[in-house]
Structure formats: C-alpha cells, structure tokens
Chimera marker file (.cmm) of the C-alpha trace (Angstrom):
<marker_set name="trace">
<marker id="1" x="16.360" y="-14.079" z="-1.462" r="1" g="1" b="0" radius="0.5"/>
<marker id="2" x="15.720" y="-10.633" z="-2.941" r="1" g="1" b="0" radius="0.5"/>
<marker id="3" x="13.901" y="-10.858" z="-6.690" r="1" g="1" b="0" radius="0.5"/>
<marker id="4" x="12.339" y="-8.144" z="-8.850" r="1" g="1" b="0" radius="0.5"/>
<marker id="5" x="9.205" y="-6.644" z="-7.467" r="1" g="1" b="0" radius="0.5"/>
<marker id="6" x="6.056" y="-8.314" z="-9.719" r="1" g="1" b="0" radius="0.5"/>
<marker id="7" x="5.233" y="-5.631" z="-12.535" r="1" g="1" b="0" radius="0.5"/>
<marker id="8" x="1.806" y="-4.229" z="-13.043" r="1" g="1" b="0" radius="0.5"/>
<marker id="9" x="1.380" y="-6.342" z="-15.975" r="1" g="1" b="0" radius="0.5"/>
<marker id="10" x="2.633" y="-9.782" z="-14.483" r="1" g="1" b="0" radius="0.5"/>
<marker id="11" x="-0.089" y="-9.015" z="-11.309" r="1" g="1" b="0" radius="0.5"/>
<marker id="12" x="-2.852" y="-8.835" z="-13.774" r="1" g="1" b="0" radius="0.5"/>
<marker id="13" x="-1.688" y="-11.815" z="-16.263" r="1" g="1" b="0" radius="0.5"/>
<marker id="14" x="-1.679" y="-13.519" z="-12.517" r="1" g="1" b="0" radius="0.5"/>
<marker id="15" x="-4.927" y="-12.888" z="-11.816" r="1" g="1" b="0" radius="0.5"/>
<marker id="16" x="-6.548" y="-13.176" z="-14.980" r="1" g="1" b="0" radius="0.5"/>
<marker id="17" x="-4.865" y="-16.586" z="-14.711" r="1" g="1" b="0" radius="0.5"/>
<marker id="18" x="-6.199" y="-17.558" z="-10.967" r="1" g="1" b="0" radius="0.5"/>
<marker id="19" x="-9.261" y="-15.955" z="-11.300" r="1" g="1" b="0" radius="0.5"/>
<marker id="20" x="-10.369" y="-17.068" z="-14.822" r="1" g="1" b="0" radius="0.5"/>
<marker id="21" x="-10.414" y="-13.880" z="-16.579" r="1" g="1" b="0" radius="0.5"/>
<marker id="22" x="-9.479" y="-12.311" z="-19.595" r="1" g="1" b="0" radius="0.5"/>
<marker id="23" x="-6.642" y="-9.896" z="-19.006" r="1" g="1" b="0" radius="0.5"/>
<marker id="24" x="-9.136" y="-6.887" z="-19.470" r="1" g="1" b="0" radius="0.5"/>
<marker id="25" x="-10.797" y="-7.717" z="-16.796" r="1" g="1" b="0" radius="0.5"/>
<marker id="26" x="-8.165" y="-8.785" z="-14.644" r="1" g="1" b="0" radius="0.5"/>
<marker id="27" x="-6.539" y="-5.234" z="-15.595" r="1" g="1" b="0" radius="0.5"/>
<marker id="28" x="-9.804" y="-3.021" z="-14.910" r="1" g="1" b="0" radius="0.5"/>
<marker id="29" x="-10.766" y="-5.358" z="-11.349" r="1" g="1" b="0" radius="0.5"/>
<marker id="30" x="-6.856" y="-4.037" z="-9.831" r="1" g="1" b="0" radius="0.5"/>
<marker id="31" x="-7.429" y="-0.330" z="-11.003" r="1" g="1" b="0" radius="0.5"/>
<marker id="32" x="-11.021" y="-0.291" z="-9.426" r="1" g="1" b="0" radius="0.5"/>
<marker id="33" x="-9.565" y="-1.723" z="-5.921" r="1" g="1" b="0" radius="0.5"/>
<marker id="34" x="-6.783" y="0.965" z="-6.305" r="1" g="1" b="0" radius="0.5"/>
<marker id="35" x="-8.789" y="3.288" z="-7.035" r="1" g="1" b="0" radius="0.5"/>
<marker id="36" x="-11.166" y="2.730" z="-3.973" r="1" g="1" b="0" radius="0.5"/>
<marker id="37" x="-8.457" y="1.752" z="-1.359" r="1" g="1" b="0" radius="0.5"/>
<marker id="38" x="-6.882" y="5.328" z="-2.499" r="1" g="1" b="0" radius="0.5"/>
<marker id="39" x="-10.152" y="7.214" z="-2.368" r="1" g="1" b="0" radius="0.5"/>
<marker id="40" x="-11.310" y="5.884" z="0.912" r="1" g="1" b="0" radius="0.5"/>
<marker id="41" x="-7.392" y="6.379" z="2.681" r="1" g="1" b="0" radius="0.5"/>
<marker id="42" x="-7.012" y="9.995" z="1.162" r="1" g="1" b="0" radius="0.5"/>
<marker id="43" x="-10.195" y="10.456" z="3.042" r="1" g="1" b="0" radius="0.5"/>
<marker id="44" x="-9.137" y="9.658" z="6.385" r="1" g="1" b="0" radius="0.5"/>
<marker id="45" x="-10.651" y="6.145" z="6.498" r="1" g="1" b="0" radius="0.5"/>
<marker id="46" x="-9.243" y="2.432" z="6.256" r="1" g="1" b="0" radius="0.5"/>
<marker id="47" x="-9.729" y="-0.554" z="4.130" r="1" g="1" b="0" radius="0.5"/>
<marker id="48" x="-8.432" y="-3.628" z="5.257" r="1" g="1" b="0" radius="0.5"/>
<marker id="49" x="-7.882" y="-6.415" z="2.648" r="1" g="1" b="0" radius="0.5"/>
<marker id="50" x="-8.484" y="-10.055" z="4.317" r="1" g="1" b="0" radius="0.5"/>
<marker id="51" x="-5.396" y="-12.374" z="4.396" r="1" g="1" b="0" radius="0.5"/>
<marker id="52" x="-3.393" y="-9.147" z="3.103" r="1" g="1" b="0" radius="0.5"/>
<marker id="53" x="-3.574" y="-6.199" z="5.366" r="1" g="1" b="0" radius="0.5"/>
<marker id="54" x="-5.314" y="-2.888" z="6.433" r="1" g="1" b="0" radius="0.5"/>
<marker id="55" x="-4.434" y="0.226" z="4.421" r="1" g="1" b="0" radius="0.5"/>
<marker id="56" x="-5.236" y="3.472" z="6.851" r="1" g="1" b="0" radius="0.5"/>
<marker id="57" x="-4.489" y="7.051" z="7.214" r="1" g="1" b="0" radius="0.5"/>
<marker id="58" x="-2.621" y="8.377" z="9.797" r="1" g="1" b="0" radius="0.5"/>
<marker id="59" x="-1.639" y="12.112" z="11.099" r="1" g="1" b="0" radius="0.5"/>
<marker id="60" x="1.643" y="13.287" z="11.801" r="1" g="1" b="0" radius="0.5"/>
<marker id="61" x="1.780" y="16.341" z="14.312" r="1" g="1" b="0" radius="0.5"/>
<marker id="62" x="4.202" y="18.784" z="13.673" r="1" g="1" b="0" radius="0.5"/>
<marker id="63" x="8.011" y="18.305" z="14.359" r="1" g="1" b="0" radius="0.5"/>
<marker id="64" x="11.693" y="19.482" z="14.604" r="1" g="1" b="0" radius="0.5"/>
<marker id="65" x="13.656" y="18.028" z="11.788" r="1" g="1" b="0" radius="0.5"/>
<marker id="66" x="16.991" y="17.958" z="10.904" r="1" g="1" b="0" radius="0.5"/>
<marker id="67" x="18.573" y="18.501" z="7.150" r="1" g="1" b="0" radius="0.5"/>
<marker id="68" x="21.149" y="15.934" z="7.020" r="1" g="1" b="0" radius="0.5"/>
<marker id="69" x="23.301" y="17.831" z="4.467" r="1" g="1" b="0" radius="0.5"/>
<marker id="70" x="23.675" y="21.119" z="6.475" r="1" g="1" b="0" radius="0.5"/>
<marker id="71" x="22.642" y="19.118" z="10.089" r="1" g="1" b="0" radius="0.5"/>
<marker id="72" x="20.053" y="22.230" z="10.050" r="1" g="1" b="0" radius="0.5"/>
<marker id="73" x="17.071" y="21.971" z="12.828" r="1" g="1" b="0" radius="0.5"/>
<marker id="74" x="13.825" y="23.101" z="11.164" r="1" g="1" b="0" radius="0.5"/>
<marker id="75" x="10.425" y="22.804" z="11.964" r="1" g="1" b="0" radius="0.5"/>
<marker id="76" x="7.862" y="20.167" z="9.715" r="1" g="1" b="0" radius="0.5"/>
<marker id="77" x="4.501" y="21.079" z="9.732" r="1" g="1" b="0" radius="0.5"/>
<marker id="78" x="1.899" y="18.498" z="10.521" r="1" g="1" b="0" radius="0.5"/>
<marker id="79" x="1.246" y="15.613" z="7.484" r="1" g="1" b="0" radius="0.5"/>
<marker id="80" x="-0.674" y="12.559" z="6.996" r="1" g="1" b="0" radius="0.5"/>
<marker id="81" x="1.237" y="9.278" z="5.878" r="1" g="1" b="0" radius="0.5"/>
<marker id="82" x="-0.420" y="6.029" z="4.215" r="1" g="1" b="0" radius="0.5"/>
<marker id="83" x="0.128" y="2.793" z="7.085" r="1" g="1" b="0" radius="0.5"/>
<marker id="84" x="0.301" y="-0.526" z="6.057" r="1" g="1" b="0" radius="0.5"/>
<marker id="85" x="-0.257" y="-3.092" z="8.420" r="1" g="1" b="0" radius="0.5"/>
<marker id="86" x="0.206" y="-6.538" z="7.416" r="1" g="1" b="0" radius="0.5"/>
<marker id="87" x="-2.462" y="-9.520" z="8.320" r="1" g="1" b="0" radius="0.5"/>
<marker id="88" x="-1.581" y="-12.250" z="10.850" r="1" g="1" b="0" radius="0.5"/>
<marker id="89" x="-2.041" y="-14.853" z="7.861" r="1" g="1" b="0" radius="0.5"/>
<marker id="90" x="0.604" y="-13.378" z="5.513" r="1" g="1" b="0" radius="0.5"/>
<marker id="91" x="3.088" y="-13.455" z="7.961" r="1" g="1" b="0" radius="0.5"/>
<marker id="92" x="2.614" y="-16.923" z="9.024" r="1" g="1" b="0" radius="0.5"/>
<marker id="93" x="2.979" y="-17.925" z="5.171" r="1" g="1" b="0" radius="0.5"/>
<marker id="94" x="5.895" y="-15.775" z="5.038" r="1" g="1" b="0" radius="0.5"/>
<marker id="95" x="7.877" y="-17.261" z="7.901" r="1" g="1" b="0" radius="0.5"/>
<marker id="96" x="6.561" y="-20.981" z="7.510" r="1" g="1" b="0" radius="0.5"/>
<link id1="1" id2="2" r="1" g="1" b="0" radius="0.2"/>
<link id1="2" id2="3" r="1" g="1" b="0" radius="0.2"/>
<link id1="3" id2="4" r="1" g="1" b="0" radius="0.2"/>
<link id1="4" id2="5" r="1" g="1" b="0" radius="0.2"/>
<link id1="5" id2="6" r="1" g="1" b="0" radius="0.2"/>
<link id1="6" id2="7" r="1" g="1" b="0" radius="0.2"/>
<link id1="7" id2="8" r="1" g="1" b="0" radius="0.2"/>
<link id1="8" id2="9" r="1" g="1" b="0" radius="0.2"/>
<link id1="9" id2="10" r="1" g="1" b="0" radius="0.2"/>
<link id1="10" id2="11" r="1" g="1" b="0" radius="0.2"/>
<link id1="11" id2="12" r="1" g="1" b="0" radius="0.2"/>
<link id1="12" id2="13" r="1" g="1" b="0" radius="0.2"/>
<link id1="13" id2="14" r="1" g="1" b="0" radius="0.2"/>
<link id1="14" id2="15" r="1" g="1" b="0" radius="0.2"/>
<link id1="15" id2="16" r="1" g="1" b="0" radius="0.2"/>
<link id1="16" id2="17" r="1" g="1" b="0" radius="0.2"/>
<link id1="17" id2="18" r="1" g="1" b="0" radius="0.2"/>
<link id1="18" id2="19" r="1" g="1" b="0" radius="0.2"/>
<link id1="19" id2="20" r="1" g="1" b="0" radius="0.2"/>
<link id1="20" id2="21" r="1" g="1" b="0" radius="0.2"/>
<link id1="21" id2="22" r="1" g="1" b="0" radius="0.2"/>
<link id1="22" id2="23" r="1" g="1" b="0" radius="0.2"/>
<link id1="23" id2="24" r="1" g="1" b="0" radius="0.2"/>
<link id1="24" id2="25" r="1" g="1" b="0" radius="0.2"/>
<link id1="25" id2="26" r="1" g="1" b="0" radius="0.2"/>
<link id1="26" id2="27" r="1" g="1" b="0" radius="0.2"/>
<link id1="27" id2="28" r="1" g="1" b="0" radius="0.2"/>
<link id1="28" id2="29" r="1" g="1" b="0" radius="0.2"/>
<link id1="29" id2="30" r="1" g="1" b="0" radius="0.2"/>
<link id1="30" id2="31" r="1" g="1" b="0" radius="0.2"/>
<link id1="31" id2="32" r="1" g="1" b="0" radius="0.2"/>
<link id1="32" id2="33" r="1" g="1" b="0" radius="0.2"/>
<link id1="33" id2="34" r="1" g="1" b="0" radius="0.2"/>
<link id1="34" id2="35" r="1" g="1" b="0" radius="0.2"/>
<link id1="35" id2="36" r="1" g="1" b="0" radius="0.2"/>
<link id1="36" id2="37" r="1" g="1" b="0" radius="0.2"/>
<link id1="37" id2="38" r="1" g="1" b="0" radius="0.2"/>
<link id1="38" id2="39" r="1" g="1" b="0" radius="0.2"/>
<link id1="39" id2="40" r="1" g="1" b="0" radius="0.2"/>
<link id1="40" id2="41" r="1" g="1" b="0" radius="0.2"/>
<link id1="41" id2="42" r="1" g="1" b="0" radius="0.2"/>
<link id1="42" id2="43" r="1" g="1" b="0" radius="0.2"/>
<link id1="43" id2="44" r="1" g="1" b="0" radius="0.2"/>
<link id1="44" id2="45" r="1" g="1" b="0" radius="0.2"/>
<link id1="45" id2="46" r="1" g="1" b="0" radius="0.2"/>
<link id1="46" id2="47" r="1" g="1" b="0" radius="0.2"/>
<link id1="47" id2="48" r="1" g="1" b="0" radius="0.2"/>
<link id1="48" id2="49" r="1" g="1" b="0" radius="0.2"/>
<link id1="49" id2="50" r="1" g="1" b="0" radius="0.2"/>
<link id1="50" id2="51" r="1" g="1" b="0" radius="0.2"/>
<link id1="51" id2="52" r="1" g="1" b="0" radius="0.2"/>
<link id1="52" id2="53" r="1" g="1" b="0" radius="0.2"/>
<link id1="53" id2="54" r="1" g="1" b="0" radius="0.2"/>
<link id1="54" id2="55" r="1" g="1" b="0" radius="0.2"/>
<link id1="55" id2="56" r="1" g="1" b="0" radius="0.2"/>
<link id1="56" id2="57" r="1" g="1" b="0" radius="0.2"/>
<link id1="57" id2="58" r="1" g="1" b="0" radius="0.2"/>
<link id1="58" id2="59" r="1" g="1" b="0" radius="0.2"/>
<link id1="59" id2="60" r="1" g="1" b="0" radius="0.2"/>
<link id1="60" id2="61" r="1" g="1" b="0" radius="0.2"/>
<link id1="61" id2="62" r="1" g="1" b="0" radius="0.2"/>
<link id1="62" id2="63" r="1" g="1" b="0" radius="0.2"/>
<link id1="63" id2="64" r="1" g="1" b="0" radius="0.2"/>
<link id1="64" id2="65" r="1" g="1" b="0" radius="0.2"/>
<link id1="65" id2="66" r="1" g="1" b="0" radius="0.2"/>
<link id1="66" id2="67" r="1" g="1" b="0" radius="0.2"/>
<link id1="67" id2="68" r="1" g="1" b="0" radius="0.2"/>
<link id1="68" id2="69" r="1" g="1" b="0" radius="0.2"/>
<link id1="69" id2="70" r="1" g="1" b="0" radius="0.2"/>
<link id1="70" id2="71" r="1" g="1" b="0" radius="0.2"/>
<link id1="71" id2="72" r="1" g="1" b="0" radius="0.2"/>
<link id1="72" id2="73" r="1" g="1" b="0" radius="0.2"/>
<link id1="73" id2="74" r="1" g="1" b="0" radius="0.2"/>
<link id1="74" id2="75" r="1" g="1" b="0" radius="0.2"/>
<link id1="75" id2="76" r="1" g="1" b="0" radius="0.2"/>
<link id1="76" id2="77" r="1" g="1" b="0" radius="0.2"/>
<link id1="77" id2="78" r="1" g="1" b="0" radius="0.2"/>
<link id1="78" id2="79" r="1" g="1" b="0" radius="0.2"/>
<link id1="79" id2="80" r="1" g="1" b="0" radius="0.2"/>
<link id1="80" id2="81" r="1" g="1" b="0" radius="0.2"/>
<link id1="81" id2="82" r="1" g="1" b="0" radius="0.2"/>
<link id1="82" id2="83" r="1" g="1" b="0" radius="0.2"/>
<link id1="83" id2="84" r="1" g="1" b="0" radius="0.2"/>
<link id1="84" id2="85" r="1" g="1" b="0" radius="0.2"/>
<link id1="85" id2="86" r="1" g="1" b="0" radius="0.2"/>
<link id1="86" id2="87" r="1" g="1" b="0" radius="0.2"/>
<link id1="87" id2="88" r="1" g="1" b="0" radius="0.2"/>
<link id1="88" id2="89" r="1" g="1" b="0" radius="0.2"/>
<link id1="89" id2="90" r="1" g="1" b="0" radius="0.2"/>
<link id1="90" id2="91" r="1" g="1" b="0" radius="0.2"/>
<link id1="91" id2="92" r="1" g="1" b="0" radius="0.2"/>
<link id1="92" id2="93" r="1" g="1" b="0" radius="0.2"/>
<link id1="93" id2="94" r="1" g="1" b="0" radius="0.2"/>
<link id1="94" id2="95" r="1" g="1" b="0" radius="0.2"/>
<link id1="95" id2="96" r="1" g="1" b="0" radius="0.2"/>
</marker_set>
C-alpha cells in the first residue's frame, strides 16, 4: 500500500490536467495557495481547505526534554508547530 509521495511537478501536470490549464498556470495557482496558507499560519491564524483540511498554528509551552543519546533532561523553551487536521470527507474516501 505505500507508493512514492506525488512530486511537485506531477501535482501541477494534475491539475493543469483537471482544471484545464496550461501547466504555467497550474504551477503559479499551487505556489500562490502555498504561499498564502504559509503567510496566514506563520501569523498565528488558520486556513482550512474544504474537503482537505484546516492548516493552523499552534503554541507549545515550554518543557523538560530528554536527549535520547546521553538520556540528558533539559529544558525546551516554548515553540509554535504547524497542525494539520484532516476534513471529515477525506477520511471517509480514504477508508471507503
């Protein structure tokens, strides 16, 4: 069941393909949704993509971790973290 993840350029010959386009367009249409789904996360917000999933932002507080190498406790200041969650609708077309 596990196959090669799609490559950049196979998404946008997809699209171009289901969508009618030219792969130029198809191409510069995926960079301008990354490029707003990253600005508006790295901001502190959310997008959520319909039938896909909601892309948010979420903060870590800070922690005790341990190195596995050395099994050293140290302490992990607080981060933010990209969350995917994934929409109702793909998952019931992934486990139909």
């Amino acid at each position: 069941m596990t196959q090669k993840p799609m490559t950049k350029t196979q998404l946008v010959a997809a699209i171009a393909e289901s969508a009618s386009l030219d792969k130029a367009s198809a191409n510069r249409a995926l960079e301008a949704l990354t490029e707003v789904v990253t600005r508006e996360v790295s901001q502190g917000g959310a997008v959520t993509l319909p039938g896909l999933g909601k892309f948010a932002c979420r903060a870590r507080p800070e922690r005790m971790v341990r190195n596995p190498s050395t099994g050293e406790q140290m302490k992990k200041p607080a981060d933010r973290v990209a969350k995917v969650t994934i929409a109702k609708q793909l998952k019931d077309v992934i486990n139909a």
